[in-house]
N, C-alpha and C positions, 0 to 999 in steps of 0.2 A: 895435860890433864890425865892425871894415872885415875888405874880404878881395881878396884876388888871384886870378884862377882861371889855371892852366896849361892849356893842352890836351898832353895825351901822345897822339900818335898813333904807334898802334905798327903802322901797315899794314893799311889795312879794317875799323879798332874804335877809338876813340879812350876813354882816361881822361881824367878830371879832375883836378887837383889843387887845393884852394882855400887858400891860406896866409892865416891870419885871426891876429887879435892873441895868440891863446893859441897855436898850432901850425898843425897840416895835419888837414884832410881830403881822404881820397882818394873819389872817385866811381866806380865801378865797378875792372874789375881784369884786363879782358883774357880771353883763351883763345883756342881753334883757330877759325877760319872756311873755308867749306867750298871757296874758291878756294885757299884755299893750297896749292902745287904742293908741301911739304915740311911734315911735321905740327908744328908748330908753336905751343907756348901762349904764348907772347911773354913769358914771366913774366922770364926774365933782361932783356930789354930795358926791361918796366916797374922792375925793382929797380935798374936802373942811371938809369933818369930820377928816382928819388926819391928816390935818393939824392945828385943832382947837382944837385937843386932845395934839398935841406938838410932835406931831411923821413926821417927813422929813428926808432928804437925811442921814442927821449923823447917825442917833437914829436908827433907822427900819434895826432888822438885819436879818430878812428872811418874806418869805411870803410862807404859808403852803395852797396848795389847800386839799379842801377837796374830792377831786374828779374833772374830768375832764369837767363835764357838761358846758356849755355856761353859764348858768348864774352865776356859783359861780366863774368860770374860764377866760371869755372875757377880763378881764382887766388887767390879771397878767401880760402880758409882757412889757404893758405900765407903772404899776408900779415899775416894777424891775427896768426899765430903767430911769425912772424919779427919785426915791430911791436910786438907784445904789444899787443892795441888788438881792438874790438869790432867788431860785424858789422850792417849795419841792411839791413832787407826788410824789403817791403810784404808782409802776412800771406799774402793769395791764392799768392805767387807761393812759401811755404813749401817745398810737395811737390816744387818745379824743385832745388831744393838739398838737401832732407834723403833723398828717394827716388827719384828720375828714373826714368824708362823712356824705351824709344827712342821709344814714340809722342807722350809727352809730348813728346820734343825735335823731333821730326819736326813735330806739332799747329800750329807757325806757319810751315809753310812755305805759305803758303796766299797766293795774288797779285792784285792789283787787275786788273793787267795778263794780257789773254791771251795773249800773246806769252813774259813770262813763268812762265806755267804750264804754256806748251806744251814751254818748255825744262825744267821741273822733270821735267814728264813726260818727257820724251825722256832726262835724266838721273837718273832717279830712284832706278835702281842703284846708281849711281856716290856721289851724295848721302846712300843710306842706309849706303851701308858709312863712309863717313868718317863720319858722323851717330855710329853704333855705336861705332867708333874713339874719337869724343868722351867720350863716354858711359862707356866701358871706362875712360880715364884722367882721370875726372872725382872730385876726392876729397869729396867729402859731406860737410857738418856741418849743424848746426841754427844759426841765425842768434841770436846776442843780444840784439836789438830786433827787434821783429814792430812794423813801422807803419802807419798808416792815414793816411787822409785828414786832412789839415790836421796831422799830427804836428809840433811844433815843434820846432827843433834848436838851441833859444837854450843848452839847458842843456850843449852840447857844443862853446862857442863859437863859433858864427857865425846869422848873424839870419838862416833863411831854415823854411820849410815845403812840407811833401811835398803834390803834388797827385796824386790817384789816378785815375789815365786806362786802363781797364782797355779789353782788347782784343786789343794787339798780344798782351800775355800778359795774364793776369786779375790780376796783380798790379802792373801796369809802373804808374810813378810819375815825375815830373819834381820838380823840387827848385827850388823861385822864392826868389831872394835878396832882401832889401830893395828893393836898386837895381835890379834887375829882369831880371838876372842869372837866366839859366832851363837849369839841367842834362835836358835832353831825354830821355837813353837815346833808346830805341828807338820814342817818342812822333813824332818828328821827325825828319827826312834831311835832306841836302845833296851828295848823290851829284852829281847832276849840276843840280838847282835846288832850293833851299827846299820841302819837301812834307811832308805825312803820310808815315807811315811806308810802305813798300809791298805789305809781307807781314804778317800777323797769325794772331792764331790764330781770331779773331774780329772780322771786320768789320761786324758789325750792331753789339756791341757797341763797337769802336770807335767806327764814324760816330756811335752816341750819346751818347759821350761826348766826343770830341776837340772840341768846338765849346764847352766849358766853358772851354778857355784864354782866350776873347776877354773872360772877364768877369773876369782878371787883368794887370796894368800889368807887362806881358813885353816887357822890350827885348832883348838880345842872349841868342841860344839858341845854344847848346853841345848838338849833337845826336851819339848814339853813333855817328853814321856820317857822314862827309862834314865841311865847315868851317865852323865859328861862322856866324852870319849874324843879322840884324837880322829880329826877328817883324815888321816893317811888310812881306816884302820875302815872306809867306808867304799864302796863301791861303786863308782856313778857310769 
Protein backbone atom coordinates (compact mmCIF):
# COMPACT_ATOMS: atom_id res chain seq x y z
CA UNK A 1 0.00 0.00 0.00
CA UNK A 2 2.09 3.06 -1.33
CA UNK A 3 1.09 6.49 -0.42
CA UNK A 4 1.69 10.37 -1.26
CA UNK A 5 1.61 12.79 1.47
CA UNK A 6 0.47 16.46 0.60
CA UNK A 7 1.23 19.10 3.03
CA UNK A 8 -1.92 21.89 3.23
CA UNK A 9 -0.59 24.61 4.95
CA UNK A 10 -3.28 26.88 5.66
CA UNK A 11 -1.16 29.67 7.57
CA UNK A 12 0.48 28.76 11.12
CA UNK A 13 -1.22 24.96 11.12
CA UNK A 14 -0.42 22.69 8.52
CA UNK A 15 -2.81 19.40 7.32
CA UNK A 16 -1.89 16.34 5.89
CA UNK A 17 -3.11 14.71 3.04
CA UNK A 18 -1.81 10.94 2.30
CA UNK A 19 -3.35 9.54 -1.15
CA UNK A 20 -2.79 5.71 -0.93
CA UNK A 21 -3.95 3.00 -3.38
CA UNK A 22 -7.62 2.89 -2.11
CA UNK A 23 -8.20 6.82 -1.63
CA UNK A 24 -7.28 9.67 0.95
CA UNK A 25 -6.58 10.14 4.21
CA UNK A 26 -6.65 13.46 5.66
CA UNK A 27 -4.51 14.12 9.04
CA UNK A 28 -5.77 16.79 11.12
CA UNK A 29 -8.31 19.58 9.87
CA UNK A 30 -7.38 23.11 10.78
CA UNK A 31 -9.03 25.85 13.09
CA UNK A 32 -8.42 29.40 14.78
CA UNK A 33 -4.87 30.19 16.01
CA UNK A 34 -4.39 32.81 18.51
CA UNK A 35 -2.16 35.23 16.12
CA UNK A 36 -4.60 35.52 13.60
CA UNK A 37 -5.38 39.26 13.25
CA UNK A 38 -9.00 38.13 11.77
CA UNK A 39 -11.02 34.93 13.49
CA UNK A 40 -10.44 32.65 11.22
CA UNK A 41 -11.11 28.65 11.01
CA UNK A 42 -9.38 28.09 7.63
CA UNK A 43 -12.17 25.31 6.88
CA UNK A 44 -13.09 27.03 3.29
CA UNK A 45 -9.49 27.14 2.42
CA UNK A 46 -8.72 23.37 3.61
CA UNK A 47 -12.20 22.26 1.47
CA UNK A 48 -10.80 23.97 -1.60
CA UNK A 49 -7.23 22.16 -1.20
CA UNK A 50 -9.09 18.82 -1.12
CA UNK A 51 -10.86 19.11 -3.34
CA UNK A 52 -8.20 20.28 -5.80
CA UNK A 53 -6.10 17.37 -4.77
CA UNK A 54 -9.14 15.00 -5.89
CA UNK A 55 -10.08 13.74 -2.50
CA UNK A 56 -14.29 14.25 -1.78
CA UNK A 57 -17.07 12.37 -0.60
CA UNK A 58 -16.05 8.81 -2.44
CA UNK A 59 -12.19 8.80 -2.03
CA UNK A 60 -11.43 10.05 1.82
CA UNK A 61 -11.59 7.08 3.98
CA UNK A 62 -10.84 8.51 7.52
CA UNK A 63 -9.63 11.51 8.93
CA UNK A 64 -6.86 11.01 11.88
CA UNK A 65 -6.61 13.83 14.57
CA UNK A 66 -3.43 14.37 15.80
CA UNK A 67 -4.54 15.48 19.04
CA UNK A 68 -7.43 17.24 20.36
CA UNK A 69 -6.35 21.02 20.24
CA UNK A 70 -8.64 23.66 18.38
CA UNK A 71 -6.48 24.29 15.69
CA UNK A 72 -5.70 20.92 14.27
CA UNK A 73 -9.18 19.77 15.60
CA UNK A 74 -12.18 22.58 14.70
CA UNK A 75 -13.08 21.23 11.64
CA UNK A 76 -13.12 17.49 11.90
CA UNK A 77 -16.81 17.15 12.44
CA UNK A 78 -17.70 19.33 9.55
CA UNK A 79 -15.56 17.38 7.41
CA UNK A 80 -16.70 13.79 8.44
CA UNK A 81 -19.95 14.98 7.64
CA UNK A 82 -19.39 16.71 4.41
CA UNK A 83 -16.96 13.41 3.41
CA UNK A 84 -19.18 11.11 4.93
CA UNK A 85 -16.04 9.35 6.35
CA UNK A 86 -14.95 8.63 10.18
CA UNK A 87 -13.05 10.19 12.93
CA UNK A 88 -9.81 8.68 14.62
CA UNK A 89 -8.22 10.07 18.40
CA UNK A 90 -6.01 8.92 20.72
CA UNK A 91 -8.55 8.01 23.66
CA UNK A 92 -6.70 10.50 26.38
CA UNK A 93 -7.24 13.29 24.31
CA UNK A 94 -11.30 12.27 24.22
CA UNK A 95 -12.60 15.16 26.65
CA UNK A 96 -10.66 18.04 24.10
CA UNK A 97 -13.40 17.22 21.50
CA UNK A 98 -16.49 15.76 23.33
CA UNK A 99 -16.43 18.53 26.24
CA UNK A 100 -13.85 21.17 26.39
CA UNK A 101 -13.46 23.93 28.86
CA UNK A 102 -11.55 26.96 28.60
CA UNK A 103 -8.89 25.62 31.06
CA UNK A 104 -8.50 22.59 29.20
CA UNK A 105 -7.82 24.77 26.05
CA UNK A 106 -5.76 27.17 27.95
CA UNK A 107 -3.76 23.78 30.01
CA UNK A 108 -0.86 23.84 26.99
CA UNK A 109 -0.01 27.09 26.87
CA UNK A 110 2.74 26.34 29.17
CA UNK A 111 6.66 27.31 27.51
CA UNK A 112 10.10 25.90 27.70
CA UNK A 113 11.28 29.29 26.96
CA UNK A 114 11.12 32.14 29.61
CA UNK A 115 10.91 34.69 27.29
CA UNK A 116 7.98 33.10 26.06
CA UNK A 117 6.12 32.85 29.13
CA UNK A 118 6.90 36.16 30.02
CA UNK A 119 5.00 37.22 26.78
CA UNK A 120 1.95 34.77 27.48
CA UNK A 121 2.05 36.65 30.77
CA UNK A 122 2.16 40.06 29.45
CA UNK A 123 -0.70 38.81 26.98
CA UNK A 124 -2.71 36.70 28.89
CA UNK A 125 -5.92 38.72 28.49
CA UNK A 126 -5.79 39.21 25.12
CA UNK A 127 -5.02 35.09 24.71
CA UNK A 128 -7.74 34.21 26.84
CA UNK A 129 -10.51 36.01 25.16
CA UNK A 130 -9.68 34.68 21.63
CA UNK A 131 -9.03 31.23 23.66
CA UNK A 132 -12.98 31.70 24.73
CA UNK A 133 -13.83 32.83 21.27
CA UNK A 134 -12.39 29.43 20.14
CA UNK A 135 -14.11 27.39 22.43
CA UNK A 136 -17.68 29.38 21.76
CA UNK A 137 -17.46 28.27 18.05
CA UNK A 138 -15.84 24.99 18.55
CA UNK A 139 -18.84 22.18 17.39
CA UNK A 140 -18.23 18.98 19.54
CA UNK A 141 -18.61 15.37 18.66
CA UNK A 142 -17.38 11.93 20.04
CA UNK A 143 -14.74 10.59 17.69
CA UNK A 144 -15.35 6.89 15.95
CA UNK A 145 -12.05 5.33 16.60
CA UNK A 146 -10.63 5.93 20.16
CA UNK A 147 -6.70 4.81 19.46
CA UNK A 148 -3.86 3.90 21.43
CA UNK A 149 -0.60 3.16 21.09
CA UNK A 150 0.77 0.97 18.18
CA UNK A 151 -3.01 1.21 16.56
CA UNK A 152 -2.72 -0.21 13.18
CA UNK A 153 -4.30 1.62 10.08
CA UNK A 154 -3.63 -1.38 7.64
CA UNK A 155 -7.33 -1.89 7.66
CA UNK A 156 -8.07 1.60 6.32
CA UNK A 157 -5.72 1.38 3.51
CA UNK A 158 -2.44 2.59 4.24
CA UNK A 159 0.58 0.83 6.22
CA UNK A 160 1.38 2.99 8.88
CA UNK A 161 0.90 2.97 13.19
CA UNK A 162 0.08 5.45 15.81
CA UNK A 163 2.90 6.21 18.35
CA UNK A 164 1.59 7.79 21.63
CA UNK A 165 3.74 10.59 22.96
CA UNK A 166 1.69 11.98 25.59
CA UNK A 167 2.61 15.43 26.98
CA UNK A 168 2.15 18.28 24.63
CA UNK A 169 -1.57 17.07 25.40
CA UNK A 170 -2.18 13.49 27.01
CA UNK A 171 -3.34 12.17 24.02
CA UNK A 172 -1.06 13.71 21.20
CA UNK A 173 0.07 10.75 18.87
CA UNK A 174 2.31 10.81 15.60
CA UNK A 175 1.50 8.49 12.74
CA UNK A 176 5.02 6.49 11.39
CA UNK A 177 4.42 5.21 7.69
CA UNK A 178 6.36 2.11 6.39
CA UNK A 179 8.88 4.25 4.70
CA UNK A 180 9.27 6.23 7.61
CA UNK A 181 7.12 8.78 6.73
CA UNK A 182 6.21 10.51 10.37
CA UNK A 183 3.00 12.81 10.64
CA UNK A 184 4.15 14.78 13.92
CA UNK A 185 1.12 16.95 14.99
CA UNK A 186 2.15 18.84 17.64
CA UNK A 187 5.05 16.14 18.91
CA UNK A 188 7.33 18.23 16.59
CA UNK A 189 8.19 21.99 15.13
CA UNK A 190 9.96 23.64 12.52
CA UNK A 191 9.11 27.27 13.13
CA UNK A 192 12.29 28.47 12.94
CA UNK A 193 14.69 24.98 13.34
CA UNK A 194 13.68 21.20 13.71
CA UNK A 195 12.77 20.89 17.69
CA UNK A 196 10.36 19.51 20.25
CA UNK A 197 7.49 21.04 20.51
CA UNK A 198 7.64 24.34 22.65
CA UNK A 199 4.52 24.55 24.79
CA UNK A 200 2.69 21.56 26.34
CA UNK A 201 0.53 20.89 28.65
CA UNK A 202 2.93 18.67 30.45
CA UNK A 203 6.56 18.72 30.29
CA UNK A 204 7.72 16.07 32.72
CA UNK A 205 5.65 14.05 30.83
CA UNK A 206 6.77 14.96 27.73
CA UNK A 207 10.60 14.98 28.32
CA UNK A 208 9.60 11.22 29.36
CA UNK A 209 8.30 10.26 26.57
CA UNK A 210 9.51 12.29 23.42
CA UNK A 211 12.95 10.26 23.50
CA UNK A 212 10.94 6.84 22.49
CA UNK A 213 10.97 8.36 18.74
CA UNK A 214 14.89 7.36 18.38
CA UNK A 215 13.87 3.65 18.82
CA UNK A 216 11.67 4.02 15.42
CA UNK A 217 13.37 4.09 11.64
CA UNK A 218 11.78 8.02 11.30
CA UNK A 219 13.02 9.66 8.16
CA UNK A 220 10.89 12.68 6.88
CA UNK A 221 8.62 14.27 9.68
CA UNK A 222 5.61 16.26 8.61
CA UNK A 223 5.19 18.53 11.92
CA UNK A 224 1.71 20.46 12.65
CA UNK A 225 3.83 23.65 12.57
CA UNK A 226 6.57 24.90 10.47
CA UNK A 227 8.11 22.57 7.18
CA UNK A 228 8.87 18.84 6.60
CA UNK A 229 12.27 18.33 7.58
CA UNK A 230 14.51 15.29 7.89
CA UNK A 231 14.54 13.50 11.71
CA UNK A 232 18.50 13.17 11.28
CA UNK A 233 18.52 17.11 11.11
CA UNK A 234 16.66 17.05 14.95
CA UNK A 235 18.01 16.73 18.30
CA UNK A 236 16.39 14.32 20.85
Amino acid sequence: MGHKIVCIDLGGVNCYLAKTDSGFVLFDTGGHIVMDKEFNNRRQALEDELLKNGCNADNLNLIVLTHGDNDHAANALYFSKLFNTKIALHKDDEYLVLNPTLDDYMASYHYRSGVLNLVFKMMKKTITGATQKFLSAFETFKPDILLSDGFDFSAYGFNATAIHIPGHTPGSIGILFENGDFIAGDLLANNKKPEIIPNANDFKVLNANIGKLKNYDIKTVYPGHGKPFEFSQLAL
